[in-house]
C-alpha positions as CSV (number, residue, x, y, z in Angstrom):
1,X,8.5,8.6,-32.0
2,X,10.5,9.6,-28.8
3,X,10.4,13.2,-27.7
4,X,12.8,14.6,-29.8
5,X,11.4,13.2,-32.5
6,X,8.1,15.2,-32.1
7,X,9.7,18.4,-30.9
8,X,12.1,18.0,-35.0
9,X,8.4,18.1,-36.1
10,X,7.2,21.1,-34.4
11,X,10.5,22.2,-35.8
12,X,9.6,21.4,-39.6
13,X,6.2,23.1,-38.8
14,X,8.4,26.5,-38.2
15,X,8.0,26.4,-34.6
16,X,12.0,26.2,-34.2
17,X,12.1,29.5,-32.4
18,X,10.1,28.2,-29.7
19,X,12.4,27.3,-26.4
20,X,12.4,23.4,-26.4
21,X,10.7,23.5,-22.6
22,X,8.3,25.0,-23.6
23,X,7.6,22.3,-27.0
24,X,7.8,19.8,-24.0
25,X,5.0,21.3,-21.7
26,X,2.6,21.4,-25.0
27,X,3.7,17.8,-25.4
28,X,2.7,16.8,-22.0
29,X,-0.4,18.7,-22.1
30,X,-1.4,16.9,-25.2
31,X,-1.0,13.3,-23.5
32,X,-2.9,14.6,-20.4
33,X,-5.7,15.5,-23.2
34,X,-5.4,12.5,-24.7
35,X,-5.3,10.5,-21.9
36,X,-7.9,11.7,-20.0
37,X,-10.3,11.4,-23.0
38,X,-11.2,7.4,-22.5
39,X,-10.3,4.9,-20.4
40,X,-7.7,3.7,-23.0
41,X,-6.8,-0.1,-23.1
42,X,-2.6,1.5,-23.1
43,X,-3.5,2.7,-19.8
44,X,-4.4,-0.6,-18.0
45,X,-2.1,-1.7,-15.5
46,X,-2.6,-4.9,-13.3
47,X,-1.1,-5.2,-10.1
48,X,-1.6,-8.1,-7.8
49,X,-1.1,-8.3,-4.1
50,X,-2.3,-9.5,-0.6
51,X,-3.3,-8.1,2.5
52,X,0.5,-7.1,3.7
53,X,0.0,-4.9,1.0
54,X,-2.8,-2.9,2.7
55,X,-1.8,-0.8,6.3
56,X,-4.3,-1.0,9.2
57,X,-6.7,1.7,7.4
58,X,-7.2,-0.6,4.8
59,X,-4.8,1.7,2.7
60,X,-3.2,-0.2,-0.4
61,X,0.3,0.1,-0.8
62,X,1.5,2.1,-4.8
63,X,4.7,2.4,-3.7
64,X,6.4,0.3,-6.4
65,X,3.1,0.7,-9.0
66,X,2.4,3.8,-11.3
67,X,-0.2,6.2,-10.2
68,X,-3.7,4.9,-9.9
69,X,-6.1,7.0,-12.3
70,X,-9.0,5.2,-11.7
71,X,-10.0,1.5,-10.9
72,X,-11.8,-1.0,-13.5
73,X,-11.8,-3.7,-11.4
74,X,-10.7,-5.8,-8.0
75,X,-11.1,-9.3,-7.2
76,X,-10.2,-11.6,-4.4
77,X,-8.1,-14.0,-6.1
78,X,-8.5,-16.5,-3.1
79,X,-12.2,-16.9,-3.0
80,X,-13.3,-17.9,-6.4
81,X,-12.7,-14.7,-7.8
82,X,-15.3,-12.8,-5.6
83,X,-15.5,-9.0,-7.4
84,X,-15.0,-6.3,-4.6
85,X,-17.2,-3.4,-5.2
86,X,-17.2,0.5,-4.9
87,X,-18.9,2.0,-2.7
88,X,-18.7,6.6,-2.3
89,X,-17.2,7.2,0.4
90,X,-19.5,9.5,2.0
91,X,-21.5,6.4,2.3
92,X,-19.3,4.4,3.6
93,X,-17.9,6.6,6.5
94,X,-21.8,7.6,7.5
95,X,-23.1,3.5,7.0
96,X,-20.3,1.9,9.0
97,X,-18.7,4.5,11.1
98,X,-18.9,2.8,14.2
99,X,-16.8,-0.2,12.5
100,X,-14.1,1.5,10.1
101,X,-11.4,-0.5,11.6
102,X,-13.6,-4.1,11.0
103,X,-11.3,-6.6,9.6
104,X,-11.9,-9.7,8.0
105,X,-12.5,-10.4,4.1
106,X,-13.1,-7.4,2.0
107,X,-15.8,-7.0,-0.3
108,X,-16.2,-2.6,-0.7
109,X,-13.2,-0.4,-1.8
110,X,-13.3,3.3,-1.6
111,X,-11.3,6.0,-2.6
112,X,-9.9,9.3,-0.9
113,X,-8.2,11.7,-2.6
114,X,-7.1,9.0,-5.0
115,X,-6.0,6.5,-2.7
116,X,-7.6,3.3,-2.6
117,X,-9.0,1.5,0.4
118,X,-10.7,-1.5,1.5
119,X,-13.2,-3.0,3.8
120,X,-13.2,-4.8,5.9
121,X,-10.1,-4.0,5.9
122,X,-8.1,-7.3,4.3
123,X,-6.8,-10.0,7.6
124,X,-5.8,-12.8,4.5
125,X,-6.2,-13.3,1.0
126,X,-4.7,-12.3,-2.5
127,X,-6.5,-9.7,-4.8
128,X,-5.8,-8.5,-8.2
129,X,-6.8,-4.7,-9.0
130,X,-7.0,-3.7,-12.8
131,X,-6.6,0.4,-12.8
132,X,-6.1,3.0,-15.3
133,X,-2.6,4.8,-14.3
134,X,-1.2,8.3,-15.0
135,X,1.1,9.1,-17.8
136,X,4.4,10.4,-16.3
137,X,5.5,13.4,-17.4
138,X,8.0,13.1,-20.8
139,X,11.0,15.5,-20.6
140,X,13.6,16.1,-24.2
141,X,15.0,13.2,-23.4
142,X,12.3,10.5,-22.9
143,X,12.2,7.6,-25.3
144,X,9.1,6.0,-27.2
145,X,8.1,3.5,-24.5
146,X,8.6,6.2,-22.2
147,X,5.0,7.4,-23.9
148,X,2.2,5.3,-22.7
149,X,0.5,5.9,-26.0
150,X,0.9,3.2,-28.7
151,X,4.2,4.4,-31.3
152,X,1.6,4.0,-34.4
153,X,-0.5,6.7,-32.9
154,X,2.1,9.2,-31.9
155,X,1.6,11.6,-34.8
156,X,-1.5,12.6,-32.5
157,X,0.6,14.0,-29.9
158,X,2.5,16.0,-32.9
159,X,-1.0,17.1,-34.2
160,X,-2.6,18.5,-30.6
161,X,0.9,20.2,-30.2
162,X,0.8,22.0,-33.3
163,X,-3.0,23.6,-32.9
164,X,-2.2,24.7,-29.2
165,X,1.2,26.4,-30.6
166,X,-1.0,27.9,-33.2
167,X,-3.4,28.9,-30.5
168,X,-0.4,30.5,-28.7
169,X,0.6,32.4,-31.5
170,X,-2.7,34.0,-32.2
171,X,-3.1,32.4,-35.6
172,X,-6.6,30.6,-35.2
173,X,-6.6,29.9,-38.9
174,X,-3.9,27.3,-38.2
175,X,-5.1,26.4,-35.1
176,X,-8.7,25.1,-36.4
177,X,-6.8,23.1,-38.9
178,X,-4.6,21.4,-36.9
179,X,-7.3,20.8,-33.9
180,X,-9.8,19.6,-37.0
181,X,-7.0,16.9,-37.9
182,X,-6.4,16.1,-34.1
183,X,-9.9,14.9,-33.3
184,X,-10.7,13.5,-37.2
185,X,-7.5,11.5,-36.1
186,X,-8.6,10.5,-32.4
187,X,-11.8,9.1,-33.8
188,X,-9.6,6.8,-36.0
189,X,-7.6,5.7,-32.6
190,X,-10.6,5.2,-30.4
191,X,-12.0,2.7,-33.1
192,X,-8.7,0.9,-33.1
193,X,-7.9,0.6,-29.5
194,X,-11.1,0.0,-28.2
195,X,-12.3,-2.7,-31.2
196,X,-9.3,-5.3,-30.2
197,X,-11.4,-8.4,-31.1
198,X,-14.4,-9.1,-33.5
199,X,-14.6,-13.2,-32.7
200,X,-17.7,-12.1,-30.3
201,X,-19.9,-9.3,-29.4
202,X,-19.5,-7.6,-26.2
203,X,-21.5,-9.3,-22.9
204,X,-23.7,-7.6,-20.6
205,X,-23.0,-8.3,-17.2
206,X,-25.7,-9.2,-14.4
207,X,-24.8,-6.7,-11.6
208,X,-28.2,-6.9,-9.4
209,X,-29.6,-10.2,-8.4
210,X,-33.1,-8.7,-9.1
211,X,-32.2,-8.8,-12.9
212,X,-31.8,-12.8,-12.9
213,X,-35.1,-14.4,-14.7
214,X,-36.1,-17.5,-12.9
């Protein structure tokens, strides 16, 4: 479904009278609620680069990349895959404040205010990130693959539009209905997005040295 395709439904739901900019806020609403929920496998984005990607703050470069949400993972591509880790940055301004400039190969990001930062702040190297990103807002005119969320769960959006219209309207009969079939219908999508393979079971990862049995 594009956008106009789930506004006609709101339509056939008797909502017609309902300005069309204000269908579309509900709309985007809905994907923020949706969206938000998980970290969805739709919302994975992987974006490689090097260190003239990152200023001398150890500030990586989005310019050309959708919003970072939230990172899953970085490694440094040039050193056997060595796995850069997070570190609050609280900590890291108060642990290595006399050094914040250090340079040299990185092996901590932070963030601040959603930016994402490394240190030592990269002098070489390639590094691939793996982030959630940030569903852009859909206007009347957006097409299906201008909505993040797979086409064969787009009825969703439809359903969390109609119970916050129904909330709108003061009808909370309606409303519980339609919010009952929007989360019976997000269970169904978080077990197919997040069960994409049944040829293993998942693997837990040794994070702490400490854990390692001689």
């Amino acid at each position: 479904m594009d956008v106009q395709d789930i506004v006609d439904m709101l339509d056939l739901h008797g909502f017609e009278d309902v300005e069309d900019d204000d269908k579309v806020a509900v709309i985007n609403d809905v994907l923020q609620e949706i969206n938000t929920r998980e970290p969805w496998p739709f919302l994975e984005v992987i974006y490689d680069f090097d260190s003239s990607d990152v200023d001398a703050d150890g500030l990586v470069d989005f310019t050309s990349q959708p919003v970072l949400s939230a990172v899953l993972d970085i490694v440094n591509t040039s050193s056997y895959g060595r796995t850069i880790g997070w570190i609050r940055r609280d900590d890291h301004f108060k642990r290595n404040a006399s050094q914040l400039d250090l340079t040299g190969t990185p092996y901590l990001f932070f963030l601040v205010a959603g930016a994402l930062y490394l240190w030592p702040v990269p002098d070489a190297d390639s590094y691939r990130l793996t982030y959630l990103q940030v569903q852009e807002e859909v206007d009347i005119s957006s097409a299906e693959a201008d909505i993040l969320l797979p086409a064969r769960h787009h009825r969703l959006i439809a359903l969390g539009a109609l119970y916050k219209l129904h909330s709108q309207e003061d009808d909370p009969e309606n409303a519980s209905l339609f919010q009952q079939q929007f989360e019976s219908r997000m269970q169904l999508m978080r077990q197919d997005l997040f069960r994409q393979q049944y040829d293993r079971p998942d693997t837990i990862q040794v994070v702490d040295e400490e854990d390692w049995v001689d």
